[in-house]
VOPAGU-2260 file (C-alpha; in pm, 1 decimal, decimal comma):
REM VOPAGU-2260
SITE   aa  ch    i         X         Y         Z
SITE  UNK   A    0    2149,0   -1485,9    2117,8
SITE  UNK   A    1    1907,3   -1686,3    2239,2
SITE  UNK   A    2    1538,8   -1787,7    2086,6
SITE  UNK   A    3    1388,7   -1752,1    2466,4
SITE  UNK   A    4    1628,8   -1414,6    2552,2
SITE  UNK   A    5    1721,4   -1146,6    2299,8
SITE  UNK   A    6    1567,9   -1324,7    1989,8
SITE  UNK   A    7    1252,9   -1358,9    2116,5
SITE  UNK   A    8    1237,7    -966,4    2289,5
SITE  UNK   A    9    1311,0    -861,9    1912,2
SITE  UNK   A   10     997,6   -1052,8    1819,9
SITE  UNK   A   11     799,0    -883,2    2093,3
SITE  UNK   A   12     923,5    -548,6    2052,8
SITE  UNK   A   13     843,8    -608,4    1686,2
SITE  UNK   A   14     495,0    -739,7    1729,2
SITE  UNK   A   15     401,5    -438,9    1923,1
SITE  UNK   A   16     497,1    -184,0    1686,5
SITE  UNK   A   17     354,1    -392,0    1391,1
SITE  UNK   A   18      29,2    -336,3    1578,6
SITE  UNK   A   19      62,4     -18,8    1661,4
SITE  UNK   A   20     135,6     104,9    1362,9
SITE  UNK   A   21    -145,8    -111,8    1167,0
SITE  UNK   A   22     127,8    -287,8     931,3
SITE  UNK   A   23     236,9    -625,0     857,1
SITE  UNK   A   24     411,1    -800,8    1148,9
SITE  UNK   A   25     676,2    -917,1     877,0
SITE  UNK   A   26     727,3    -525,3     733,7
SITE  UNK   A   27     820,7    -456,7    1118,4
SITE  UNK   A   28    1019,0    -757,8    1176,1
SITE  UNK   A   29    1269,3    -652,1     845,9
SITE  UNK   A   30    1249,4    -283,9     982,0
SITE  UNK   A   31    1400,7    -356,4    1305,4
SITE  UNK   A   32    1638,7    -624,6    1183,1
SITE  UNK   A   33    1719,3    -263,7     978,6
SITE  UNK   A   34    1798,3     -91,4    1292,7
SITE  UNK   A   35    2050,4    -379,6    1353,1
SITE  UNK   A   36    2216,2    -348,2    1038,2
SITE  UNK   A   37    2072,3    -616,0     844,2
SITE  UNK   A   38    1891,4    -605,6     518,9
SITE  UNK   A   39    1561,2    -782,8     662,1
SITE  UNK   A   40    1491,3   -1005,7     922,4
SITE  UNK   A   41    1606,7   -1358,6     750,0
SITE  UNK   A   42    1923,9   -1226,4     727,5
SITE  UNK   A   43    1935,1   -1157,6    1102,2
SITE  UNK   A   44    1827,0   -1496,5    1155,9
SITE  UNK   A   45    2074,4   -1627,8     967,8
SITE  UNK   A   46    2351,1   -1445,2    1127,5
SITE  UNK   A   47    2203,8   -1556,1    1472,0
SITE  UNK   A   48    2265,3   -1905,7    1345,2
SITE  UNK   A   49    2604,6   -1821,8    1306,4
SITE  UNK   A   50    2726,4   -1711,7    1629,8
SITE  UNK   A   51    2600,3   -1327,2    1579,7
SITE  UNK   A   52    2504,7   -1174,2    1943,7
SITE  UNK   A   53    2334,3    -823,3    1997,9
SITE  UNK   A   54    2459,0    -619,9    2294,9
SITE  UNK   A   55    2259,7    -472,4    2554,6
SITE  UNK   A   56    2319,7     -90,8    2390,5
SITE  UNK   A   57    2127,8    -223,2    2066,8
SITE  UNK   A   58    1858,9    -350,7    2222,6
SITE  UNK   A   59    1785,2     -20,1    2399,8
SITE  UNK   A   60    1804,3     125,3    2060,4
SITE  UNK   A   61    1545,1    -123,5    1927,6
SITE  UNK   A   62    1306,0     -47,8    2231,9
SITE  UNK   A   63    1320,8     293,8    2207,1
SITE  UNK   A   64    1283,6     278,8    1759,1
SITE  UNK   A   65     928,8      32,2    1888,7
SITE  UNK   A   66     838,7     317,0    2047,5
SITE  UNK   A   67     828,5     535,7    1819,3
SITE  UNK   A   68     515,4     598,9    1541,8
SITE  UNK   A   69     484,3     628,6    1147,2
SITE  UNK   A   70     481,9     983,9    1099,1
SITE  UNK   A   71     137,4     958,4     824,1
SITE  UNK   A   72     -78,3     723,9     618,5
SITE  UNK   A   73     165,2     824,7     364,2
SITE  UNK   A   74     474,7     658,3     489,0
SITE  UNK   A   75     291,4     329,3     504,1
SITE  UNK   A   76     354,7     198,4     189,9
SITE  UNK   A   77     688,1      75,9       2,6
SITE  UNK   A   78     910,4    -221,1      44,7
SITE  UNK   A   79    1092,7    -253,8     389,6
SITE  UNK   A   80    1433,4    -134,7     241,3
SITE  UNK   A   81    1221,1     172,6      72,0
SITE  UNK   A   82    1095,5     222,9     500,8
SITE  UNK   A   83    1429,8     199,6     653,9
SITE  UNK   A   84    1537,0     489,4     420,8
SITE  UNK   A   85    1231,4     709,3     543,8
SITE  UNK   A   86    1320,4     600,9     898,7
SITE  UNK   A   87    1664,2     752,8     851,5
SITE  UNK   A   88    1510,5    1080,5     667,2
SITE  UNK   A   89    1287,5    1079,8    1022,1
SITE  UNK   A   90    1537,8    1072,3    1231,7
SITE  UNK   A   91    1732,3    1349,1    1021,7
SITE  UNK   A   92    1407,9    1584,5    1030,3
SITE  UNK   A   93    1404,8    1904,8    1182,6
SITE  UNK   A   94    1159,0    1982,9    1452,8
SITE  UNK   A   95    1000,8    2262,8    1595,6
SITE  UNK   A   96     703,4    2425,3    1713,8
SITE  UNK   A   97     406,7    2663,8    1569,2
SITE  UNK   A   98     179,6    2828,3    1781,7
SITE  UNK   A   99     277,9    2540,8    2044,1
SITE  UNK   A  100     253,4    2294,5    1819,8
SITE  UNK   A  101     543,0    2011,3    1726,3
SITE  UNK   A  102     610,9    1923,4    1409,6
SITE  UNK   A  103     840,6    1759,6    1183,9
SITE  UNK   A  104    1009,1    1862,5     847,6
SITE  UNK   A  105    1212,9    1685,4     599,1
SITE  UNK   A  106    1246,9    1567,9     254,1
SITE  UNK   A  107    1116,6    1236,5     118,7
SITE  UNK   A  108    1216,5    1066,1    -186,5
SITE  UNK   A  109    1248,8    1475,1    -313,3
SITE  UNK   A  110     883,1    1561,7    -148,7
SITE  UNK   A  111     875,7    1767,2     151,6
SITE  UNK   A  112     658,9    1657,3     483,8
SITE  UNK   A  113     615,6    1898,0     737,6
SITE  UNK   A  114     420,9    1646,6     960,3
SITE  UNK   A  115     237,2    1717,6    1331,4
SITE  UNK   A  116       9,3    1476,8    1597,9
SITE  UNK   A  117    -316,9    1439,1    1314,1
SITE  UNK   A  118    -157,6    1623,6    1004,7
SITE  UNK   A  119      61,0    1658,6     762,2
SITE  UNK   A  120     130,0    1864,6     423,6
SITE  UNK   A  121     374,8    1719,5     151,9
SITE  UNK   A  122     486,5    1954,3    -118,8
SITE  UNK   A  123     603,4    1746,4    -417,7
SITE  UNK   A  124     909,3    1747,7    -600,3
SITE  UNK   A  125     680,2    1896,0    -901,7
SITE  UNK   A  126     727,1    2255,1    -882,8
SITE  UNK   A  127     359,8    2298,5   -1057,8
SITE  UNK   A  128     217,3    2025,4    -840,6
SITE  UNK   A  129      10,7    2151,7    -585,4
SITE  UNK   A  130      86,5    2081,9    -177,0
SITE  UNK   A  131    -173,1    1820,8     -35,3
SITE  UNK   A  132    -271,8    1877,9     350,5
SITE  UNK   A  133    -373,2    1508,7     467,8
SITE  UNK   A  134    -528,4    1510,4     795,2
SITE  UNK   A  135    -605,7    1199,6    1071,6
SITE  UNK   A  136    -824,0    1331,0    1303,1
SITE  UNK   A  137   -1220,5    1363,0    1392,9
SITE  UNK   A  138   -1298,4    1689,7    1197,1
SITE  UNK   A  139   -1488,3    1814,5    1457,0
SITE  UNK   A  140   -1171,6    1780,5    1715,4
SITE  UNK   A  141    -920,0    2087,9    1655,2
SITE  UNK   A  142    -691,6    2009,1    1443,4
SITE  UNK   A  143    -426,6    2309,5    1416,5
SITE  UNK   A  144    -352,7    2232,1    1044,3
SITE  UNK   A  145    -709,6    2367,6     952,4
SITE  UNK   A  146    -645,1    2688,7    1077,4
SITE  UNK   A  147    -570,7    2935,7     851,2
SITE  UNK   A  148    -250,9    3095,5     989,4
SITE  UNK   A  149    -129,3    2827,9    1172,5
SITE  UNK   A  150    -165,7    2647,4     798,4
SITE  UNK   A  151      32,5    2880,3     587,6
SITE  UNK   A  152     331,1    2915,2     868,7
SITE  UNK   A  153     355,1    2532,8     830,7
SITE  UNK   A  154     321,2    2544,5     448,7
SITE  UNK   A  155     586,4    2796,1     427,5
SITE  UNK   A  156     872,6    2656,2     617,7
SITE  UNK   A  157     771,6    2311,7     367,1
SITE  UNK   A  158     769,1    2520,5      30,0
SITE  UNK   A  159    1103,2    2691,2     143,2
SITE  UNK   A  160    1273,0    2354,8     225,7
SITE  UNK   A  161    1128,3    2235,9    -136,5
SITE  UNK   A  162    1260,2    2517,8    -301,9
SITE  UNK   A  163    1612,9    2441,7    -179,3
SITE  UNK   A  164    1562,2    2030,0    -215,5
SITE  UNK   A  165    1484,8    2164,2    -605,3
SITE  UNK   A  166    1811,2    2391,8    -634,1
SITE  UNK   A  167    2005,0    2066,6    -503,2
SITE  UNK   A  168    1797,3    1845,3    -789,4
SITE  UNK   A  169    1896,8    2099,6   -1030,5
SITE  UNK   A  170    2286,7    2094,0    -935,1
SITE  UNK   A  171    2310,5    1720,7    -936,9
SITE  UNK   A  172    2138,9    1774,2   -1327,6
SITE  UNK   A  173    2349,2    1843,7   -1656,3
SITE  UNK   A  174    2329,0    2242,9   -1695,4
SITE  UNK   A  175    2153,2    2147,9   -2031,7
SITE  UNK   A  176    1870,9    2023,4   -1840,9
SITE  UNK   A  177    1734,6    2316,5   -1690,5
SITE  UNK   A  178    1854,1    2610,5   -1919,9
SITE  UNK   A  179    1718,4    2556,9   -2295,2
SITE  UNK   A  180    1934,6    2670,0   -2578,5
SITE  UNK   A  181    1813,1    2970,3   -2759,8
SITE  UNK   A  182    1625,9    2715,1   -2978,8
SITE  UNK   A  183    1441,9    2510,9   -2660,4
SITE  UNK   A  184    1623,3    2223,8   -2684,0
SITE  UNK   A  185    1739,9    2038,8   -2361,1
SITE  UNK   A  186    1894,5    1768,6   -2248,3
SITE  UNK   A  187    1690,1    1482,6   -2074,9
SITE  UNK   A  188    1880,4    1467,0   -1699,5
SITE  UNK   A  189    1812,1    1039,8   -1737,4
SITE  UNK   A  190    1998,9    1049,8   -2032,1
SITE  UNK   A  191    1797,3    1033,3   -2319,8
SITE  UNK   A  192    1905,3    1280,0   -2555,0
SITE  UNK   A  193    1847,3    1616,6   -2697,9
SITE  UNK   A  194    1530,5    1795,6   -2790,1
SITE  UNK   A  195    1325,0    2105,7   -2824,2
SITE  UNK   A  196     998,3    1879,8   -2807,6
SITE  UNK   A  197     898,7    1593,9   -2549,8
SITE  UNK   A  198     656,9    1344,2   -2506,9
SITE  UNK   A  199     430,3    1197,0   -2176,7
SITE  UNK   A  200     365,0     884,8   -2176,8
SITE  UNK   A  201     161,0     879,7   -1912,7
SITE  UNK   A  202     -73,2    1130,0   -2071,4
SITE  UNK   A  203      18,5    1152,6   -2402,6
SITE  UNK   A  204      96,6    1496,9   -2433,9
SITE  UNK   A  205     356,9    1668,8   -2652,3
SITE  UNK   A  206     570,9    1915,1   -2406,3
SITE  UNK   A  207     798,9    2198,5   -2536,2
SITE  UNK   A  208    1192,6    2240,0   -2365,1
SITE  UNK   A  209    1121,0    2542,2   -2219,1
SITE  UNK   A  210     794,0    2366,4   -2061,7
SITE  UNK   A  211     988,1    2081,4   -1920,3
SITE  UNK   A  212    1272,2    2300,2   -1787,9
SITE  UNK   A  213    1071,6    2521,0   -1598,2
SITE  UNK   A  214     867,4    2229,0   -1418,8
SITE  UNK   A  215    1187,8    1985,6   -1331,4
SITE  UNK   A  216    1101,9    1729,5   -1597,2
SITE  UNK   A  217     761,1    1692,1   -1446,0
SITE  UNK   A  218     483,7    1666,2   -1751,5
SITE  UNK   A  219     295,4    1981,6   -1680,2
SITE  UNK   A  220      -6,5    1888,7   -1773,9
SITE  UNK   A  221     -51,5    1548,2   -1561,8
SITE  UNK   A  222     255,4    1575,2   -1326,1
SITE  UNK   A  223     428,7    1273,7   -1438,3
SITE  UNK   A  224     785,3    1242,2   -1348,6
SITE  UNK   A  225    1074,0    1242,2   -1537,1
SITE  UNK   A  226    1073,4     817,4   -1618,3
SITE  UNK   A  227     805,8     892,7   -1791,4
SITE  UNK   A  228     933,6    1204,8   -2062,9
SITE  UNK   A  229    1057,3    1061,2   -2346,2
SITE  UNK   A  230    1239,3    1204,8   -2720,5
SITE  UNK   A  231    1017,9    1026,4   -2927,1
SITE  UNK   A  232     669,6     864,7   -2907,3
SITE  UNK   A  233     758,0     489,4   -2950,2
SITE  UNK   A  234     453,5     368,1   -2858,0
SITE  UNK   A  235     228,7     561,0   -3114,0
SITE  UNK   A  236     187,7     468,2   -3449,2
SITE  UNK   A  237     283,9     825,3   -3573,3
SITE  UNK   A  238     505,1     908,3   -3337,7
SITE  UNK   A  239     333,5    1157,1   -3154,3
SITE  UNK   A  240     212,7    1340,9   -3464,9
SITE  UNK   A  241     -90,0    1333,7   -3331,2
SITE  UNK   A  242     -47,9    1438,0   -2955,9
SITE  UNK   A  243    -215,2    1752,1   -2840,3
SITE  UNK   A  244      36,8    1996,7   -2681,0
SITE  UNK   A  245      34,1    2061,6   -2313,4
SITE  UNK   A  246     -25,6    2423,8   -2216,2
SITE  UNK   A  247     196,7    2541,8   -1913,1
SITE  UNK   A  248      34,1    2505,1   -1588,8
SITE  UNK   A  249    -208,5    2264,2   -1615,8
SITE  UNK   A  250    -124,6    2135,6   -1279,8
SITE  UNK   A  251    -315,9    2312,9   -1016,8
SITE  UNK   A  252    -460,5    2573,5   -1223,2
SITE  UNK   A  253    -791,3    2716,6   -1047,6
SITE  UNK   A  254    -680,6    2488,2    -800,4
SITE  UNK   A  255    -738,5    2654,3    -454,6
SITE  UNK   A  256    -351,2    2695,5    -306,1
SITE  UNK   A  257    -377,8    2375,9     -89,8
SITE  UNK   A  258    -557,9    2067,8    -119,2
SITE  UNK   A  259    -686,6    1945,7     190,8
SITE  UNK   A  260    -805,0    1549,2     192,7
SITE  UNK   A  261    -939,8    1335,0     494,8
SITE  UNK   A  262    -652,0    1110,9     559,6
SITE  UNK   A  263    -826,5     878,4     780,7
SITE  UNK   A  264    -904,3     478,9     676,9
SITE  UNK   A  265   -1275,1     509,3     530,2
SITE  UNK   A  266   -1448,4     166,6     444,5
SITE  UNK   A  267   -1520,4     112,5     121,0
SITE  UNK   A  268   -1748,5    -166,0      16,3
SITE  UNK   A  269   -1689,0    -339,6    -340,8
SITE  UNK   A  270   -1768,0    -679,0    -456,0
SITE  UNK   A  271   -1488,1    -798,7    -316,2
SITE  UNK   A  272   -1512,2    -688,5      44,4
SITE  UNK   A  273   -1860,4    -793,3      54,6
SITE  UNK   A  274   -1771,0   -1160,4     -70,1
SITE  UNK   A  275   -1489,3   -1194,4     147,0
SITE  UNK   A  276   -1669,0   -1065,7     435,2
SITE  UNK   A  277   -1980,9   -1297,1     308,6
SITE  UNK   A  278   -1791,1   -1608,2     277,4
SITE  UNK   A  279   -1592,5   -1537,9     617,6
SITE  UNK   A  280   -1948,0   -1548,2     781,1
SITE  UNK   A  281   -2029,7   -1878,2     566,9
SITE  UNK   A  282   -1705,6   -2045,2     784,1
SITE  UNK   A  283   -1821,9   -1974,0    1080,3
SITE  UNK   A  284   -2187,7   -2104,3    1056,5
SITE  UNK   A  285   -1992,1   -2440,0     953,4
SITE  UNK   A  286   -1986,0   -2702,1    1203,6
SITE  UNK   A  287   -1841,5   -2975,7    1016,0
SITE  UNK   A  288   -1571,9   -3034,2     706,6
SITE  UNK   A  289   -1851,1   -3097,5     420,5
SITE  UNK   A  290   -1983,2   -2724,2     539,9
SITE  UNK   A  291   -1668,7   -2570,1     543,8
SITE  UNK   A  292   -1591,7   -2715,7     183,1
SITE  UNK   A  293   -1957,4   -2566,6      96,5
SITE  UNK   A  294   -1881,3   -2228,1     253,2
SITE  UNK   A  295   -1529,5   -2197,3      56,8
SITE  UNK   A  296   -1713,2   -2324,2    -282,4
SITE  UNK   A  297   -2027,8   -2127,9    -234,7
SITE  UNK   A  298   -2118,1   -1881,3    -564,4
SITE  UNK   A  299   -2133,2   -1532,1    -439,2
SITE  UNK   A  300   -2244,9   -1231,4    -667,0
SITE  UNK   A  301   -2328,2    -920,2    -569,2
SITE  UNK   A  302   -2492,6    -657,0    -812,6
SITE  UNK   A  303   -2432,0    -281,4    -850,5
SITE  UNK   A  304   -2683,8    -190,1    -536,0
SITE  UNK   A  305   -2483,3    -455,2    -325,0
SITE  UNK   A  306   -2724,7    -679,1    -355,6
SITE  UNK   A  307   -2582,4   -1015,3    -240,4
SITE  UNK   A  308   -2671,1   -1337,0    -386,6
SITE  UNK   A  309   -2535,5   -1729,5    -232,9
SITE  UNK   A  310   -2559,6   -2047,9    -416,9
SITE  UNK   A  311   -2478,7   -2327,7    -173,2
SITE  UNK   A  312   -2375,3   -2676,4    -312,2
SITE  UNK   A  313   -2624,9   -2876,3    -178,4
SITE  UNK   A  314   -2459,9   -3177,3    -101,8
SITE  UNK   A  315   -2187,4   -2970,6     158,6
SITE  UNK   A  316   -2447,0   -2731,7     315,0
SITE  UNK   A  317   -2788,4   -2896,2     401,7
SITE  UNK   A  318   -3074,1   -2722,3     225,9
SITE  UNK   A  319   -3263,1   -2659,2     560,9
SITE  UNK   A  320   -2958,9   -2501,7     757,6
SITE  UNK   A  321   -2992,7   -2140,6     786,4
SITE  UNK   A  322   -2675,3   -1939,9     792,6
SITE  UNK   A  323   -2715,0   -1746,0    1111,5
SITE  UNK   A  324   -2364,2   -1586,4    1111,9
SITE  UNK   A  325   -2356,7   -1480,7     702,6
SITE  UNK   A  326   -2712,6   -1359,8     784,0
SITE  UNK   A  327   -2628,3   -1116,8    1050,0
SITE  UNK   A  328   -2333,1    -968,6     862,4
SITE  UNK   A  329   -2552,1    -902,2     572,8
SITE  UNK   A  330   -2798,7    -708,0     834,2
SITE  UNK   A  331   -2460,8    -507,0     949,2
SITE  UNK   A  332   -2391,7    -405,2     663,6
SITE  UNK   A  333   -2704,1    -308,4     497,5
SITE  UNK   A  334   -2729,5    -546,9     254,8
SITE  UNK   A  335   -3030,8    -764,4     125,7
SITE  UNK   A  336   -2925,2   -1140,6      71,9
SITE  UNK   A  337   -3048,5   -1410,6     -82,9
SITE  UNK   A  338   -2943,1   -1768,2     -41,1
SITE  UNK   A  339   -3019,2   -2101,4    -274,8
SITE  UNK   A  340   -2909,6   -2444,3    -287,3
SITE  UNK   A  341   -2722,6   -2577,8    -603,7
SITE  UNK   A  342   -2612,0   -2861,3    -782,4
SITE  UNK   A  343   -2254,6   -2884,9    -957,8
SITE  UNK   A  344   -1946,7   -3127,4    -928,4
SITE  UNK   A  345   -1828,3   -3146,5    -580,6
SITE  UNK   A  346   -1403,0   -3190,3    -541,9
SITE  UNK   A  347   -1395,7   -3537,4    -341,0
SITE  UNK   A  348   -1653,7   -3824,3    -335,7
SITE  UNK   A  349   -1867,9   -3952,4     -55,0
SITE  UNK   A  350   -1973,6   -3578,5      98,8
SITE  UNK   A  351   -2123,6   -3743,3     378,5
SITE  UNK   A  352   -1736,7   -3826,2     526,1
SITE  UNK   A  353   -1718,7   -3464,2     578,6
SITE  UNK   A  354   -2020,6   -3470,6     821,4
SITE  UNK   A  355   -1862,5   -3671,2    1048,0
SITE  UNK   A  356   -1574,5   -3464,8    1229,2
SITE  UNK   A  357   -1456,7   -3064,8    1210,3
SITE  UNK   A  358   -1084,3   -3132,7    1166,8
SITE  UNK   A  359   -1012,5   -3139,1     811,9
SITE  UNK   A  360    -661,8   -3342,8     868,1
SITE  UNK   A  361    -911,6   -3634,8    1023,7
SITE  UNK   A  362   -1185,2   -3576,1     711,5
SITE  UNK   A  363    -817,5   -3614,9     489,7
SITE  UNK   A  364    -726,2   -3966,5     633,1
SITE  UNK   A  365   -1105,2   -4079,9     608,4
SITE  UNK   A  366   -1101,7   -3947,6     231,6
SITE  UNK   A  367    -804,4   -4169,9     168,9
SITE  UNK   A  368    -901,0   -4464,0     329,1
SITE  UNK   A  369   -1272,9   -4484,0     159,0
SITE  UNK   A  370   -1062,5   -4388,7    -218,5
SITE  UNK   A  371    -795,7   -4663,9    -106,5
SITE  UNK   A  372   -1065,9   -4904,8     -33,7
SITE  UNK   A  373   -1221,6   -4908,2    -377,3
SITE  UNK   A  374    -864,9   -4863,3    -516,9
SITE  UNK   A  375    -888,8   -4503,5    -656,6
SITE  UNK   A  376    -562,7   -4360,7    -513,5
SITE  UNK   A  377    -374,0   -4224,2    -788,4
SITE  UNK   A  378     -20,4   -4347,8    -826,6
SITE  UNK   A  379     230,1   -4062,6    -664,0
SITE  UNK   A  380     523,1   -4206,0    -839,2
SITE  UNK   A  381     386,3   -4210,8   -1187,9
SITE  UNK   A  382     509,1   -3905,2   -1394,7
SITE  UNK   A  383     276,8   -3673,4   -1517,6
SITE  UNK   A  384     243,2   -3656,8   -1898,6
């Protein structure tokens, strides 16, 4: 394999799917080295290096995989060996149609996604965890998952395949774990003993063994999963003495049957969005090094009405320059800005150097020479106390 033949089609194919998919060119470079049979994309390399060659039949494979689409928001996150698993439980799903309609069904991590063009539904592993409907589309286009009948034919065919992915999780389980003794005790199906009472620790709530039987070791009160039930309360002080006890079906009660969220990217602005926006702007008013350092270093607050507030460091941004650029994003965005000129310790001496050219390798070498001529280079071989 060559860096200007197959090697460098990977990167391509790769590329395009990254963007098509919205995620990190490296997440799609490890998925596809997946595809090839490698762990992530260093390792390909590294094979490559060592006489490894990929045959024209795996590169169609690759094209057609860069093809292909994330089936939801949802599958978007996790590490890329945690993605090549869900790309394996994709290309195991089931498909079909409703009312002329294709979806997709199949069993995630022991959720089930029934999944269409703009929708999907996921029924959790947590038997008393109600199914969320996510959907990806302009609400006032029609989308077939916010029809009534065409929503509870989709939902059933996912809560049937659930039902059977939670008989399976039950076989795999110790008997012990799902039938209580006549006295409620259980066994925990992680291993961690014998009980007729159980603790959250996600919620702090104390949890009977008939409770946590009947819900698949899912606290019923905040849906926490089994990693987080526990015999004792090790992290309180009395050991749980003091817990409140969970009543059964806390999850989802007067809950409507669904619950149906808007699964498309909405912009939320914070503090930090609005400074890194802000400060963004700040670079690209800069037309020298000296502003650039002033942009990165410049103080910016913003308060809870997103009110936004710049202190510039006067001697890297000129107290009569007006910052056109940061200025019009503020207007974009609503926002009412205010902008002042400060005084603090600036990182290098003689600001003025950083006036004289945009390239901050050239402003580097200038630095150096003016702190070599007055001797003030620090010596790079002495050790550091």
């Amino acid at each position: 394999m060559t860096e200007t033949n197959d090697l460098h089609r990977l990167k391509t194919l790769a590329k395009r799917y990254a963007r098509a998919n919205r995620i990190p060119q490296h997440q799609a470079l490890d998925l596809i080295a997946g595809k090839l049979g490698f762990p992530n994309w260093v390792k390909l390399i590294s094979a490559t290096k060592n006489g490894w060659e990929i045959d024209a039949e795996k590169i169609k494979g690759v094209e057609a995989f860069s093809r292909g689409a994330l089936p939801a928001v949802t599958f978007l996150k996790g590490d890329p060996e945690a993605m090549n698993r869900r790309f394996e439980y994709l290309e195991q799903a089931e498909h079909g149609t409703i009312g002329g309609h294709a979806y997709r069904l199949q069993e995630v991590m022991g959720d089930v996604i029934i999944a269409g063009e703009g929708w999907s539904i996921r029924v959790p592993e947590n038997p008393s965890a109600i199914p969320v409907v996510e959907t990806y589309t302009n609400p006032e286009l029609n989308c077939p998952v916010l029809e009534p009948e065409f929503l509870q034919r989709a939902l059933r065919l996912a809560t049937d395949r659930a039902g059977l992915v939670r008989a399976e999780i039950s076989t795999d389980w110790p008997r012990r774990s799902t039938k209580p003794d006549l006295n409620g005790v259980v066994r925990h199906p992680l291993g961690r003993g014998e009980s007729d009472v159980w603790f959250c620790l996600h919620c702090d709530g104390k949890i009977t063994g008939r409770q946590i039987a009947e819900t698949l070791w899912h606290c019923p009160g905040c849906g926490a999963s089994p990693l987080d039930i526990f015999e004792t309360a090790f992290w309180c002080e009395d050991e749980g003495k003091s817990f409140l006890p969970v009543k059964i079906g806390t999850v989802g009660q007067d809950k409507p049957e669904v619950q149906i969220v808007d699964g498309r990217p909405k912009l939320d602005l914070d503090e930090e969005k609005i400074t890194l926006l802000m400060r963004s702007a700040l670079l690209d008013d800069a037309t020298n090094v000296s502003e650039k350092l002033g942009a990165l270093l410049a103080e910016i607050s913003v308060d809870d009405e997103n009110d936004v507030f710049i202190a510039l460091e006067v001697d890297l941004w000129p107290e009569d320059k007006e910052p056109v650029q940061a200025l019009a994003v503020s207007k974009l965005l609503g926002l009412e800005t205010d902008f002042v000129s400060s005084w603090s310790t600036i990182p290098f001496a003689w600001p003025g150097l950083g006036e004289m050219t945009l390239s901050t390798s050239e402003y580097t070498q200038m630095m150096l020479d003016a702190y070599a001529q007055y001797g003030g280079l620090p010596d790079r071989n002495a050790k550091k106390e």
